[in-house]
N, C-alpha and C positions, 0 to 999 in steps of 0.2 A: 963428656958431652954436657951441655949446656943442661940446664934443668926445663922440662917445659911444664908453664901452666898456665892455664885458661887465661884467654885472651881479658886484656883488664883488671886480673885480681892481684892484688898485692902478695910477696911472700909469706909476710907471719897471718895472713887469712888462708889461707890455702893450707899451713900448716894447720891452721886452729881447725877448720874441716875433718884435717886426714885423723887428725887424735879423736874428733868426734865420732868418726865414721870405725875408728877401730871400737871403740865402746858400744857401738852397735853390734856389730859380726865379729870382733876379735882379732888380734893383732896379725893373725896367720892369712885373714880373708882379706886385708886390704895392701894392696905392692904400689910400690910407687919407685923403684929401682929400676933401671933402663935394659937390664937383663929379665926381670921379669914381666914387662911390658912388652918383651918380641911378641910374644904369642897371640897380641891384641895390633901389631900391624899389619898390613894388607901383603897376602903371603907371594901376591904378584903386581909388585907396585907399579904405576903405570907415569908417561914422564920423565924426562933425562933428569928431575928434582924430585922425588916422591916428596908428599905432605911429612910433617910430622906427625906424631901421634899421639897416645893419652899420656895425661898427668900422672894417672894413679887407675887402679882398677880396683872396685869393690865386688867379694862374691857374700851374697848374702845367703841363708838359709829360709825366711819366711816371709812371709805376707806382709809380718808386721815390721822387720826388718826392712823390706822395701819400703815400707811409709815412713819411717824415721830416716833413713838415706833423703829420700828426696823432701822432707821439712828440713834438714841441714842443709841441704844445699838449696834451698828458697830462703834460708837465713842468710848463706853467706854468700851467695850469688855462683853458686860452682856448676856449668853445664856440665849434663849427665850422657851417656851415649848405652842406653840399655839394647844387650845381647843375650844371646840364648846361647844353643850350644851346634857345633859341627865348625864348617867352614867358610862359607858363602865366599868360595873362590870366582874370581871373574867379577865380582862385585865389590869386592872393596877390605872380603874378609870381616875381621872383626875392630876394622879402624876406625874410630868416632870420625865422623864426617866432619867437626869444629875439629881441628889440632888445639890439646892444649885439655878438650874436654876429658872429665871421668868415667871411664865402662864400669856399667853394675853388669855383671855377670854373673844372670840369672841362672845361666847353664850347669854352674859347679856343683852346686849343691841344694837348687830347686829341683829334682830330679827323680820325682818320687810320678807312682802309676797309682792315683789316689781311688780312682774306682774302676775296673771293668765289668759291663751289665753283657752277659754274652745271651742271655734271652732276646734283650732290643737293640744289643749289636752300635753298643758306646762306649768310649771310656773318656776318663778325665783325667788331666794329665797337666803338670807342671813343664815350664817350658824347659828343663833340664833331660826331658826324655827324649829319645833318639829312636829313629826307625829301629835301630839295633836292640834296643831296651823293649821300646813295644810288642815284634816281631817274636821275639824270646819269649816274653810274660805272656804274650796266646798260645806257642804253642804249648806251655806247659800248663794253661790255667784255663783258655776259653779256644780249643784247636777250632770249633767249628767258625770262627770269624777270620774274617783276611781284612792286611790294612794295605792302603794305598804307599808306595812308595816313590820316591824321586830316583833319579837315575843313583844320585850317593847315596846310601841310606843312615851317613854316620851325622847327620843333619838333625836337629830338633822337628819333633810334628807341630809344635804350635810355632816354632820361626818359622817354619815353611811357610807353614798356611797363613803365618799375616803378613807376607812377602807376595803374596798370590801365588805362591810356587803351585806345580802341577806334577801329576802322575800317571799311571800310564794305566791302569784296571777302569772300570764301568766307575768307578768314584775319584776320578783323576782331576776332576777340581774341586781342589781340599779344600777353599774356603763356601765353596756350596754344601759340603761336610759338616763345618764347624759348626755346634752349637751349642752356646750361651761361653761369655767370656766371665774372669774376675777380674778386675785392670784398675790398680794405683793408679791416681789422676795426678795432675800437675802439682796439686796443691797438698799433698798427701791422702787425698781420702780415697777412700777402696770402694769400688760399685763394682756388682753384678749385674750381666746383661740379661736380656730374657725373661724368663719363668725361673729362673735364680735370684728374681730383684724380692718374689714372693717368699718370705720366712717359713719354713720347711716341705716349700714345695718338693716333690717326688718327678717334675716333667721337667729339669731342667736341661738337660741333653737330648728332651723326647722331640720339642717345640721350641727352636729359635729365634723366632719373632715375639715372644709374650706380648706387650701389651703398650702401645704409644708409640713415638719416633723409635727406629731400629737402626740403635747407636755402631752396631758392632763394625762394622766398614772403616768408621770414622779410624778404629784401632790398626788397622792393616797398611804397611807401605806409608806407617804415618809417625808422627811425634807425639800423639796425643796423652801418652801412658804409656806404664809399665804391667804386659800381662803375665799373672800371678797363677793362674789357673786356665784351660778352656778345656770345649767337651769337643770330640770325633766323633763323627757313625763311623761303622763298621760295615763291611758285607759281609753276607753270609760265604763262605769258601764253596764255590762251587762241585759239583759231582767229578769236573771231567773238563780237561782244556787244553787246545794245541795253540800253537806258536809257529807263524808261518812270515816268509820273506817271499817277495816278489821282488822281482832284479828287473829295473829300466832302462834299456842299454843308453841313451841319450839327453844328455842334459834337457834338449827341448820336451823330451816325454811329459816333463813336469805337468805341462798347458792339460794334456788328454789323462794324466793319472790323476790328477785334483778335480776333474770337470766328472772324472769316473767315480769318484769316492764318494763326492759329496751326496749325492742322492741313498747311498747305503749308511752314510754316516750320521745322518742329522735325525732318524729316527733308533738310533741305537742298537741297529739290527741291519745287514748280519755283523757290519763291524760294532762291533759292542765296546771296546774298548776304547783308549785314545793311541792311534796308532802314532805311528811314529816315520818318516819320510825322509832318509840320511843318504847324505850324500858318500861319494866312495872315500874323499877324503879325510871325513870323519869315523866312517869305518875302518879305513887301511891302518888312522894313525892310532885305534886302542890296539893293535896287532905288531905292530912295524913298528920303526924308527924310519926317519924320513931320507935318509941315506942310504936306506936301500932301494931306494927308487931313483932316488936324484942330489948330487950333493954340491950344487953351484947355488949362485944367487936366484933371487925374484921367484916367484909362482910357479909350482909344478909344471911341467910342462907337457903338453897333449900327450905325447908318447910315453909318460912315465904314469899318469892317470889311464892309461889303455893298458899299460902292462899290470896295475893294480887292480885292475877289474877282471882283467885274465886270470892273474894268479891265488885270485881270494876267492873267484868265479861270483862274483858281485855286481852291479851293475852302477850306473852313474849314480841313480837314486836305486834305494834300495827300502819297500815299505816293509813295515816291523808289526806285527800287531798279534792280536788271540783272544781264539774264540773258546766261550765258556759254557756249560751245561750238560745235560744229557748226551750221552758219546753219540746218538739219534741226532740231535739238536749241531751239535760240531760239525760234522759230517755233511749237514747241509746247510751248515752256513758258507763251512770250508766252500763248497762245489759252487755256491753262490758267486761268492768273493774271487775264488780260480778264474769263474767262465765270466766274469766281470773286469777284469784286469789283462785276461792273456788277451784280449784284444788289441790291444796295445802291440804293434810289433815290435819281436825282438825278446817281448819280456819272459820271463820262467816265475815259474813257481815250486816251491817245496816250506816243509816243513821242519820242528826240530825231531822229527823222526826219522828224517829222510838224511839230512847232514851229519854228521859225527863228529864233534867238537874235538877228540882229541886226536882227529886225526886230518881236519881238516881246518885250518888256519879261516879261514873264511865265514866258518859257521858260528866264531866263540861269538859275535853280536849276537845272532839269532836265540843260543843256549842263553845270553845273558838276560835278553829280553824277555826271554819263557822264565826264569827268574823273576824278574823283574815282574813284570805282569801279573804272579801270581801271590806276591806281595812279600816276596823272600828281597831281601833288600841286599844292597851291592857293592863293593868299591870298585866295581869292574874297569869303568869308565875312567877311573882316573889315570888309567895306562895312555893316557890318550895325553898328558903333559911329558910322556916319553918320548914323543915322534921329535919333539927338538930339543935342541941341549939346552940343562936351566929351564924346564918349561914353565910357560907361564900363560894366560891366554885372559881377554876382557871381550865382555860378550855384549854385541850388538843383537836387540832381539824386542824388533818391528812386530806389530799383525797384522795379520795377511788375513784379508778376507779366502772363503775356502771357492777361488774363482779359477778356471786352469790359467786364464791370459794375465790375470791380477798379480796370481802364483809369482808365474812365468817373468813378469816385467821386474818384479821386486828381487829374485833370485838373482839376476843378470842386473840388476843396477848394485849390487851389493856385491856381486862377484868381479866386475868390470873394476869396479871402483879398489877393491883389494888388489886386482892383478896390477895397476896404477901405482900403487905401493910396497908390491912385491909383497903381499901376503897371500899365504893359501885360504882358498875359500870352504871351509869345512864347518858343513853346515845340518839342520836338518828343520825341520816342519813337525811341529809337535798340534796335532789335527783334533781340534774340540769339534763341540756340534756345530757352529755357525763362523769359526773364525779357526785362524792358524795361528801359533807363535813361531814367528822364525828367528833363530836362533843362529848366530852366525859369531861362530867362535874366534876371535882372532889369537895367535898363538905367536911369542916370541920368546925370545931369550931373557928373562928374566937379571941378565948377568949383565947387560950390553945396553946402555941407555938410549945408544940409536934406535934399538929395535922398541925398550920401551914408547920411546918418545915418538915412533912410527904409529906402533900402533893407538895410540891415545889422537894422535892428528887423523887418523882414518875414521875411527868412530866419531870423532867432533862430523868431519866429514859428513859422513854418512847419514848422521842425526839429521841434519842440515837437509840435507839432499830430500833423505823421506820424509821430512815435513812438508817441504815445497811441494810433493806430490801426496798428500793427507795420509803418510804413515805415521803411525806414532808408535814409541816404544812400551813397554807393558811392564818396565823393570830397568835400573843400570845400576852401571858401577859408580860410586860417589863419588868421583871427579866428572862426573856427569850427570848430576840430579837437576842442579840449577839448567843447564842445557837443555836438558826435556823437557823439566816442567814448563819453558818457559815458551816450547812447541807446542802445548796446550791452552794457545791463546784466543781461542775463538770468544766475542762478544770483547776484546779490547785485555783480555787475561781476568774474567768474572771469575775460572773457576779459584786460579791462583788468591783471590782477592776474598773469596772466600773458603779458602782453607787459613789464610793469615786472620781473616777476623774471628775463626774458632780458636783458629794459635794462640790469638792476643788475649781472648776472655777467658778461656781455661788455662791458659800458661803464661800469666801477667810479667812472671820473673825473666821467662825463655830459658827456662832450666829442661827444658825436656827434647836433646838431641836436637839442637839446632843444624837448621838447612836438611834433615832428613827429608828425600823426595824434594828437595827445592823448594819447601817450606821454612822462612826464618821466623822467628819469634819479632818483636820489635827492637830487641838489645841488639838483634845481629845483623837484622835486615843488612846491613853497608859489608857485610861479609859475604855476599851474593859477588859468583865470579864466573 
């Protein structure tokens, strides 16, 4: 294969880099071999052409490691692509967004749990630590705290949270969590956010905001730096918690279940959690393979989505949630929540007490989500790239204000529009206090360039579509950052015009992951597509 390197730089520069960059971390922490750069392409590439990839991949060890990485490459002009550690499948993986650029891969061996406080219910963490690492270290060190997890749990807590990723406990939006960042700047220099910026302050995970403009946003879903450090809260692990499903037998239920939740949800009681609203699609396929329902072309069909609601005993929608406290306290939220929902006709109700996971195919979501919920982390989910051969899938994931008819309109323009392209609609509604993420998984055959190249035209699609009607996305895959941001155009694209004037004066060179979020530096700008 041809060699790739960063767009513009000459070969013997790019070598004189990689020799520099091994005197920094070591001849083992820097690859630049095209076998050991798989692991840094997008592990479900989208497009009948995927992009190429990186140059070379650096894993460094420290703080000050990361500052000499990125002053070499402000010397020699080498774009950077800084990652953490897990997968971030359906987004792009761990593929620099520039082809051509270098991943520092903070994940390898940043990966250290440098404090947990289990009195005030924090810890601070390199971005190399993983649901799985955190999860571990409480229960043997601080059992009384629970952490928030995402549906995967093999994911970094600080990539999550400055991706705005979310969870599904009473603390499921992690970046309202985070507090105080360390974060490399463009130019090498290293600042502390917060009550961190103060020399041997004691409150740096206590108070996130310390004192002046409150930088830490600027770091999330951005280019702006490399985070070296950040702080978690924690909750305390509750006494006592059930985990219950409500089955909606009709797709239109959607309009009267959102119109019913919202008024229990936005005061944090009795749903307390961030529930979760799946459709049967998405549930059939962590259980199933999609041939046993139906094995022709185009979009499930009526009768094989009625025979999978039969057989798992599930409904179109299916809500996911739990409740936590005093078994006193459960009991009447439960009954709250019950006589608030069966309203609904058609719909049921039970709990993971009532289902028996190994005996009833239909209940492992419900078992996984009482998991989940109670901050035991999962790979359960990823059964759900089984339902097709090769799987692979790129997620369309709008917000939905938490409105039933809002709901309702977005769900069927997003479902209408897949059946249009012969994709299945598997989806679900992840339910904050004032707003939904809809999340709409599209799944293909990773092996098959039609299917890629399918689905990558339906999200362009779609994107398009719920702009025209004021949706906008909350997260994509990098062959679609420029796309969105560029659906954030209100006041002529003010905001786009200033996140480029932050880019331009903190990162003069554009060494710091260009076009991430549809953000170029000024070297790349003309690389926007």
């Amino acid at each position: 294969m041809a060699r790739v390197l960063p767009p513009g730089l000459a070969e013997p520069d790019f070598d004189t880099a990689i020799a520099r960059f091994r005197e920094v971390v070591g001849d083992k922490y820097v690859v630049t071999e095209d076998g050991d750069l798989a692991r840094y392409r997008d592990p479900y590439p989208v497009g009948s052409e995927p992009a190429t990839g990186a140059s070379a991949a650096i894993s460094p060890e420290t703080t000050e490691q990361v500052q000499e990485i990125v002053r070499i490459a402000n010397e020699v002009g080498i774009p950077l692509s800084p990652i953490s550690t897990g997968k971030n499948n359906g987004y792009g993986g761990g593929q620099p967004r520039l082809s051509g650029a270098v991943v520092v891969n903070t994940g390898e061996r940043m990966n250290r749990i440098l404090e947990v406080n289990e009195k005030y219910g924090y810890a601070l963490l390199e971005p190399g630590v993983s649901y799985f690492d955190l999860y571990e270290y409480l229960q043997a060190n601080a059992p009384s705290l629970m952490l928030d997890c995402p549906d995967l749990g093999w994911g970094s807590v600080v990539g999550n949270t400055l991706d705005r990723g979310v969870g599904y406990t009473p603390y499921g939006d992690h970046l309202m969590w985070q507090t105080g960042l360390e974060v490399v700047l463009p130019t090498g220099a290293v600042m502390r956010t917060g009550m961190g910026a103060v020399p041997g302050s004691n409150t740096w995970q206590l108070f996130q905001y310390g004192f002046g403009p409150f930088p830490d946003g600027l770091f999330t879903q951005s280019n702006l730096g490399i985070v070296t450090k950040m702080g978690i809260q924690l909750m305390q692990r509750p006494p006592a918690s059930t985990t219950f499903v409500i089955t909606f037998d009709a797709e239109e239920d959607l309009a009267q279940v959102v119109d019913i939740m919202f008024p229990l949800r936005v005061n944090m009681a009795p749903l307390q959690n961030v529930p979760v609203l799946r459709n049967i699609i998405l549930d059939a396929g962590v259980v199933s393979k999609r041939t046993e329902w139906y094995d022709g072309d185009g979009p499930l069909p009526a009768e094989a989505i009625e025979r999978m609601k039969s057989e798992l005993g599930l409904g179109y929608w299916n809500l996911y949630g739990t409740v936590y406290g005093p078994p006193p306290v459960v009991e009447q939220y439960l009954g709250m929540i019950r006589d608030a929902f069966l309203q609904v006709p058609g719909s049921q109700f039970s709990t993971h007490h009532d289902r028996d996971e190994a005996t009833d195919r239909g209940a492992h979501v419900l078992h996984d989500r009482h998991r989940i919920n109670n901050g035991i982390p999962s790979l359960d989910e990823m059964k759900l790239l089984e339902f097709v051969p090769n799987g692979g899938h790129l997620g369309f994931s709008p917000v939905s204000a938490p409105d039933g008819a809002d709901a309702l309109r977005q769900a069927q323009m997003v479902r209408q529009r897949a059946d249009e392209y012969g994709q299945d609609y598997a989806a679900q509604f992840i339910v904050g206090l004032r707003e939904m993420h809809h999340i709409a998984l599209l799944l293909f055959d990773t092996s098959k360039a039609e299917q890629r190249q399918r689905a990558l035209d339906l999200a362009r699609v779609l994107i398009d579509e719920a702009a025209a009607e004021g949706y906008g996305e909350y997260r994509t895959h990098n062959a679609l950052m420029d796309q969105v941001m560029a659906t954030y155009n209100w006041g002529d694209g003010a905001l786009r015009e200033f996140h480029e004037a932050i880019k331009d004066a903190l990162d003069p060179n554009s060494i710091m992951a260009p076009g991430k979020s549809g953000i170029w530096g000024r070297k790349y700008r003309d690389q926007q597509h």
